[in-house]
ROGUVEX-812113 format. One record per residue (C-alpha): residue in one letter; x, y, z. Coordinates in Angstrom, 3 decimals, decimal comma. Layout:
A; X; Y; Z;
...
***
This chain:
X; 13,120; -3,981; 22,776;
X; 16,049; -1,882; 24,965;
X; 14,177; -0,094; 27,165;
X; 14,434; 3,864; 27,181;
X; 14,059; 6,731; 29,545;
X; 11,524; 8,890; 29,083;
X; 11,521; 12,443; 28,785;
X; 10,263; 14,404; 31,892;
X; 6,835; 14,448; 31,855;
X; 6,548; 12,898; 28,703;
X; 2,765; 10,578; 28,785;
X; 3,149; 7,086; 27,416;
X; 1,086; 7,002; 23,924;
X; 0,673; 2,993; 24,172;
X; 0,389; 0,794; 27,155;
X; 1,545; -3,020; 26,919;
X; 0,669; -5,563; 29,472;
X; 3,190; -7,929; 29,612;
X; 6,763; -8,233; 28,050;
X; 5,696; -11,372; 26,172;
X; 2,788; -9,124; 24,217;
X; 3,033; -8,827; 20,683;
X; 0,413; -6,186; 20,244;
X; 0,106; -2,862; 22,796;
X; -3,111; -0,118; 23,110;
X; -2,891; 3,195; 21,632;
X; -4,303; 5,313; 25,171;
X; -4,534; 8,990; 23,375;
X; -6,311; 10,522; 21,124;
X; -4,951; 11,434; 17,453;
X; -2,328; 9,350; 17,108;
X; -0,835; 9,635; 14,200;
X; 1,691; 8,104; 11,235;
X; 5,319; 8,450; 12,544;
X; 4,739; 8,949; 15,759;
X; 7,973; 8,343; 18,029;
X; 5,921; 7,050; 20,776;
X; 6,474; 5,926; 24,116;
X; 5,241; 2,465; 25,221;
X; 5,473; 1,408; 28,630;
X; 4,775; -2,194; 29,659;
X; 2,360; -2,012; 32,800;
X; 4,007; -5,141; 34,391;
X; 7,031; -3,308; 35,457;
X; 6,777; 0,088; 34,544;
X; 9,566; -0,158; 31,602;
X; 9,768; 2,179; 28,878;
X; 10,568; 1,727; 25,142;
X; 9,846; 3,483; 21,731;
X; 8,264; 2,395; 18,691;
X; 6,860; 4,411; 15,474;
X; 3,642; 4,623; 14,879;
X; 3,319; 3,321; 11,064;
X; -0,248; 4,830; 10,647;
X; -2,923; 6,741; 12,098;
X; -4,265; 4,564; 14,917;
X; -7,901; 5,355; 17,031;
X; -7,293; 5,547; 20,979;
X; -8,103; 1,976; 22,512;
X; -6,905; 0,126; 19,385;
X; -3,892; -1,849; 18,815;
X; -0,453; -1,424; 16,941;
X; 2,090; -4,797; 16,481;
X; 5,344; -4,382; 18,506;
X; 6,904; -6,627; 16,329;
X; 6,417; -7,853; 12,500;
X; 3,652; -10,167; 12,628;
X; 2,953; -13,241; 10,309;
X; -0,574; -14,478; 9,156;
X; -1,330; -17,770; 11,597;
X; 0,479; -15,996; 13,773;
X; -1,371; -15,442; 17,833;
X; -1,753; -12,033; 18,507;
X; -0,744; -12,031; 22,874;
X; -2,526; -8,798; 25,240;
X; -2,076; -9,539; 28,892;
X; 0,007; -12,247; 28,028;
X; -3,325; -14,237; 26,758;
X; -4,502; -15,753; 23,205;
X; -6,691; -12,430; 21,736;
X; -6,309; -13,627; 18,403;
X; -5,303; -15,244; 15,300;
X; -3,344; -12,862; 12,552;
X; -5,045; -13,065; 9,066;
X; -3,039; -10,717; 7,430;
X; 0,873; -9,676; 7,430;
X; 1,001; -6,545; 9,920;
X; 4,529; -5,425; 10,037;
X; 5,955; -3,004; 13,694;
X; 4,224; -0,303; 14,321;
X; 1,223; -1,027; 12,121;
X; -2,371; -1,091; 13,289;
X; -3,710; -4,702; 14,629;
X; -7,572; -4,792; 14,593;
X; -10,219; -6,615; 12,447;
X; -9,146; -6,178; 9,328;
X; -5,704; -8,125; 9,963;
X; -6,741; -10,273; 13,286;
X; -9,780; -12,052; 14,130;
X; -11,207; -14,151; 16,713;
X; -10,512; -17,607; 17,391;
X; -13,560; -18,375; 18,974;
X; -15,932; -18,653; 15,459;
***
């Protein structure tokens, strides 16, 4: 993803970890379907956009990239996850499309 300057005091609507993350946190309320939002990855402070494909709860989490079922959803550059369900950019990631690998 080519990183992008924010607009002046512009608030980042989803926080990523690491630059190897697949998957970022939504960290405002309301967010909604097509969305231009600004991510920033926490590592190093970079900045990129992605669209918000739906409406996505505050501490939940979107795909920054098209995912594949089998695929591992990565947050904080760790294993959260195996994808049961096609989630394409920008969608929401959360039970319903990635589970556990622990059961």
């Amino acid at each position: 993803m080519p990183e992008t300057k924010p607009i002046p005091n512009e608030i980042p609507q989803l926080l990523v970890h690491e630059a190897a993350d697949n998957v970022g946190v939504v960290v405002v309320e309301g967010l909604t379907a097509g969305t231009d939002m600004l991510c920033c990855i926490t590592h190093d402070n970079s900045t990129f956009r992605l669209t918000a494909k739906d409406d996505v709860p505050i501490g939940h989490k979107i795909a920054l990239s098209d995912l594949k079922a089998g695929d591992t959803a990565i947050k904080y550059g760790e294993d959260i996850g195996k994808i049961i369900a096609d989630i394409g950019q920008g969608e929401h990631v959360h039970t319903h499309n990635c589970k556990t690998k622990r059961w």
